[in-house]
N, C-alpha and C positions, 0 to 999 in steps of 0.2 A: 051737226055742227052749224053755226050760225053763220050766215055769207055775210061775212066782213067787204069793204071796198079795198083793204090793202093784203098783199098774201104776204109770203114769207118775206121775214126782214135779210136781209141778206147782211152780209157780212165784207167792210170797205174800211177803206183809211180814215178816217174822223179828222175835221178840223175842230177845234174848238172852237164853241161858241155859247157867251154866257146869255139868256135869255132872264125877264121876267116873268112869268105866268101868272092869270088870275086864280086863285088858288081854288074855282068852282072849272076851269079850265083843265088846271093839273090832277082834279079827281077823279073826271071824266076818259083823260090819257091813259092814270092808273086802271080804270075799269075797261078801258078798249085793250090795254096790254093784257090784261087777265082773261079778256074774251077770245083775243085772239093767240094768246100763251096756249089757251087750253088743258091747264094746269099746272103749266113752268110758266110764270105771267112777263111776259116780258118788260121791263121798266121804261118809263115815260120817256126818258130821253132817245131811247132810240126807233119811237114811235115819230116821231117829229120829223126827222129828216126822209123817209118816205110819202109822210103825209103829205109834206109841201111839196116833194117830188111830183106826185101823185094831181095835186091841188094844178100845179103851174102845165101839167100835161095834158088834160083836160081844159084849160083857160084858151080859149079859140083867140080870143084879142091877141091874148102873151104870145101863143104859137107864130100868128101871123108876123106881131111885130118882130116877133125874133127873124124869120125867115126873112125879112126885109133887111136885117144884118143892121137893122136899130140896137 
């Protein structure tokens, strides 16, 4: 299996939200969904809100600033 940086998507309440994508961004989603599907490919949209999870948890700046209750 290939070490992906995000594991299972878990399963949460959704807010909506409509996005743009560049459409060499959205192809890249569907191929990370497919890699990390592992044969049930998971769809691009619910790759996104992980990722950014993922993105902002890892960001040492975001972290600090948050804990400063900015």
């Amino acid at each position: 299996m290939t070490k992906l940086k995000l594991g299972p998507i878990p399963e949460d309440k959704p807010v909506k939200l409509a996005v743009e994508l560049p459409a060499p961004l959205f192809e890249d989603l569907r191929r990370y969904g497919e890699i990390l599907g592992e044969g049930s490919p998971i769809p691009p949209a619910r790759l996104i809100a992980p990722m950014l999870e993922r993105f902002m948890a890892t960001d040492r700046a975001f972290r600090r600033h948050r804990a400063q209750g900015n």
